[in-house]
C-alpha positions in Angstrom: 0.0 0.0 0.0 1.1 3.7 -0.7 2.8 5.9 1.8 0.6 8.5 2.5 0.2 10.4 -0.3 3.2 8.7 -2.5 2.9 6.9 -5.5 4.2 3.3 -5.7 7.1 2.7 -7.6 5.9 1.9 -11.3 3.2 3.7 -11.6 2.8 6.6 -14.6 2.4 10.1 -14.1 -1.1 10.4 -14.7 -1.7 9.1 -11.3 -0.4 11.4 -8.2 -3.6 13.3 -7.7 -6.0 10.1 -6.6 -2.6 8.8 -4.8 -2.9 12.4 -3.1 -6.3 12.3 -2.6 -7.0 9.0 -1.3 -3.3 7.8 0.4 -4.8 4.4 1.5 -5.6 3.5 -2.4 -5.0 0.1 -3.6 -6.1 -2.4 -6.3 -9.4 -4.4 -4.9 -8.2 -7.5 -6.5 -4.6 -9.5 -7.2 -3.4 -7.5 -10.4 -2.9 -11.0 -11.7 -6.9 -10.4 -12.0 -7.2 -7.9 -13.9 -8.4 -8.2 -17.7 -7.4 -6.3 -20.4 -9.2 -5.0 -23.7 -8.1 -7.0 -26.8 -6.5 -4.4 -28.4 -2.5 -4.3 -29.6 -1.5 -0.8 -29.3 -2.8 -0.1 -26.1 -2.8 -1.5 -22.7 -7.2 -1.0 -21.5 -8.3 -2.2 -18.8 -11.6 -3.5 -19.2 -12.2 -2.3 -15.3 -9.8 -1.0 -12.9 -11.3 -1.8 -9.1 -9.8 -0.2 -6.4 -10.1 0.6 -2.4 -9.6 4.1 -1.6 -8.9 3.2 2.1 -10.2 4.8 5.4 
């Protein structure tokens, strides 16, 4: 899980603010669960649940 308000290592920059917003966020399943779209030049997720912590 995120320090409070820092991004884990790996993750782009689009993400900070909801990192800063909600500093307990974290993915609601294993990442080995997560499904992507079928298409080749991009990498979609089909959904993308998360916890935002309390």
């Amino acid at each position: 899980m995120p320090r409070s308000g820092a991004v884990p290592p790996g993750v782009g920059v689009a993400l900070p603010a909801p990192y800063a917003r909600f500093p307990g966020l974290d993915l609601a399943l294993p990442a080995s669960e997560l499904r992507n779209k079928p298409v080749v030049t991009q990498n979609d997720l089909f959904e993308l649940p998360v916890r935002l912590g309390g």
